[in-house]
C-alpha positions in Angstrom: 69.1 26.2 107.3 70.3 28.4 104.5 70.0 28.0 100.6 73.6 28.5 98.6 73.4 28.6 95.2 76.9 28.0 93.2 78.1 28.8 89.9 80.4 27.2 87.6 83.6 29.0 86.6 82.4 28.6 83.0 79.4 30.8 84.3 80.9 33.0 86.6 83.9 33.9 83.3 80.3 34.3 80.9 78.6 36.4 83.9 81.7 39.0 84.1 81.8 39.2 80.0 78.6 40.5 79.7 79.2 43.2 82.4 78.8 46.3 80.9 82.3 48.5 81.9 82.1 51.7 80.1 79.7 53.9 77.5 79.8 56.8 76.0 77.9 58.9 73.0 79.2 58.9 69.7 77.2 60.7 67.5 73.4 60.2 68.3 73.8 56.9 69.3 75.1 54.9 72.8 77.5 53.2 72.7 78.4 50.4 75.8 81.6 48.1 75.9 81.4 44.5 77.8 84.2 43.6 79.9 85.3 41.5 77.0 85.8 44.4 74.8 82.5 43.6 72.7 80.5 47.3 71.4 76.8 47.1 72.0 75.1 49.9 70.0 72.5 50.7 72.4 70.4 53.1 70.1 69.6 56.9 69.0 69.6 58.4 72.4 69.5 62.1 71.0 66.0 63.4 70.8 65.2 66.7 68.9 66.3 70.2 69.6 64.2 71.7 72.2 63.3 75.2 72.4 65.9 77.8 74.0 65.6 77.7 78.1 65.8 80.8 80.0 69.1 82.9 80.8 70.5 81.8 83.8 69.9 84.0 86.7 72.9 84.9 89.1 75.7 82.5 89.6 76.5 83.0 93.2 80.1 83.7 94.3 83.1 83.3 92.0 86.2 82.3 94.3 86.8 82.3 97.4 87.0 85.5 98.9 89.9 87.8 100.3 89.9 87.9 103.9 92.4 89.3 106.5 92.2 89.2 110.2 95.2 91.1 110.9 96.1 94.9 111.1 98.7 96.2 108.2 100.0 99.2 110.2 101.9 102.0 109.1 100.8 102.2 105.6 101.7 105.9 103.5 102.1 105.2 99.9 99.9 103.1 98.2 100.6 99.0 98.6 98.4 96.4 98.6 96.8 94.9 101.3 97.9 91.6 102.6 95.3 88.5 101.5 92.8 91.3 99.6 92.4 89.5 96.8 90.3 87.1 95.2 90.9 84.9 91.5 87.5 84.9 89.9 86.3 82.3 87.1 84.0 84.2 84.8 82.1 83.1 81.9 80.9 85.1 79.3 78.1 88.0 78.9 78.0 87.9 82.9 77.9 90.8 85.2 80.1 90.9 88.1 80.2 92.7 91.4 83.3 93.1 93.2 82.8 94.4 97.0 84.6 94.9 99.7 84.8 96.1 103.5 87.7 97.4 105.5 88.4 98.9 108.9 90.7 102.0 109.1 92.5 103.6 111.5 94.6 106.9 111.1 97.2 108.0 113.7 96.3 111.8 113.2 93.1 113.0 111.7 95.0 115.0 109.0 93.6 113.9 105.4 91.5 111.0 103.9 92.3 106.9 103.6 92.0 105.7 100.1 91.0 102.6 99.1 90.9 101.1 95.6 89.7 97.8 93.8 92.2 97.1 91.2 92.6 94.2 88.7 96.8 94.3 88.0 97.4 98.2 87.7 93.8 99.0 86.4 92.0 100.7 88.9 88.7 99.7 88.6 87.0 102.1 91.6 88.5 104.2 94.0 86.5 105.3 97.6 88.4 107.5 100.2 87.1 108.5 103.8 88.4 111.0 106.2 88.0 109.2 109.6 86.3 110.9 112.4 89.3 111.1 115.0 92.8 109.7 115.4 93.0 106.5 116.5 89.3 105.6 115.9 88.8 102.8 113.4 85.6 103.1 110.4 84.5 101.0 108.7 84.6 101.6 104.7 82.8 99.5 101.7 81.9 99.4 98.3 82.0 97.9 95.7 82.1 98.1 91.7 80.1 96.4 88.7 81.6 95.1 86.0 81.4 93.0 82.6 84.9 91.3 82.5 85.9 89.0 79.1 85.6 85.0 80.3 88.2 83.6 82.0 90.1 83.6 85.4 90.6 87.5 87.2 92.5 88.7 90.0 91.1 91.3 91.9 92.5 93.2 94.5 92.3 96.0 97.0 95.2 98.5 97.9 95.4 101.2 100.5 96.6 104.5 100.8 96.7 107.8 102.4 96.3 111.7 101.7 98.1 113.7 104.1 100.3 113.3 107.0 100.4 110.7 109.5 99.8 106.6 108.9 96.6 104.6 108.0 96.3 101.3 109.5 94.0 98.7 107.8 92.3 97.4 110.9 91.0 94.1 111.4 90.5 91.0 113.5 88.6 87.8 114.2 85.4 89.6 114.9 85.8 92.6 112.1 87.6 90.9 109.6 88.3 92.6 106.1 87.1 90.8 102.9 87.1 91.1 99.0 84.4 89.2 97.3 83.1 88.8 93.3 80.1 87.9 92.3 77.8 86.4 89.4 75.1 88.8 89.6 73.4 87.6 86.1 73.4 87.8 82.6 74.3 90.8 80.7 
């Protein structure tokens, strides 16, 4: 046999009163609200400045990265290279690396592929290779270090070629090209 024990709604009205709904600090002190509106101050719930902690060590990747699984073929002048970028959130006094890795193709091997990390129209670094024979795909990466102001950045690769012929950014499911930044520390 089981036990029930009732309240009254006089009790039940005086139970949900007294439920506290919100608080929040206002000064040193905390401050809850009741359901029926009514303050409690709770106290000082500051305690004194402690000493400075450490400098936080690296913050891990800042955005999702650029990646591309498909080829962008026939490429001469410079352009930019389709999903190659990534938006990074930096804060302040941070170093950041921005890498990257490609595959390249050239239809003649006549000349060099270049490849540059840009932020707008800055170019930030700039790395070329001459593949080894037409129609062979390499593989090309590097990346740059920087210490960008705080806020959100877009960086970006683009592609071009010196030469005659066409350079094919080459990639798929199981060489996939990718742009990454990251939070290597404190400056």
């Amino acid at each position: 046999m089981a036990t029930v024990t009732g309240y009254t709604a006089a009790r039940m009205k005086a139970i949900e009163d007294n439920a506290i709904i919100n608080g929040a600090v206002v000064g040193d002190n905390l401050m809850l609200t009741r359901y029926n509106t009514v303050q409690i101050n709770a106290g000082n719930v500051r305690g004194p400045q402690g000493i400075q902690g450490p400098i936080g060590g690296a913050g891990g990747i800042l955005g999702p990265p650029g990646r591309a699984v498909n080829n962008q073929p026939n490429i001469t002048t410079e352009v930019d290279l389709i999903n190659l970028s990534t938006v990074a959130s930096v804060t302040a006094n941070r170093h950041v690396k921005v890498s990257f890795q490609v595959g390249i193709a050239r239809d003649i091997p006549n000349g060099s592929c270049i490849v540059k990390i840009k932020e707008g129209l800055t170019v930030l670094a700039r790395f070329n290779i001459a593949p080894t024979t037409a129609e062979s795909v390499d593989s090309l990466s590097g990346f740059v270090l920087l210490t960008p102001t705080s806020g959100a950045h877009t960086y970006k690769l683009s592609m071009s070629r010196d030469g005659t012929g066409n350079v094919t950014m080459a990639s798929d499911a199981t060489m996939p090209a990718l742009i990454l930044a990251e939070d290597i520390g404190a400056v």
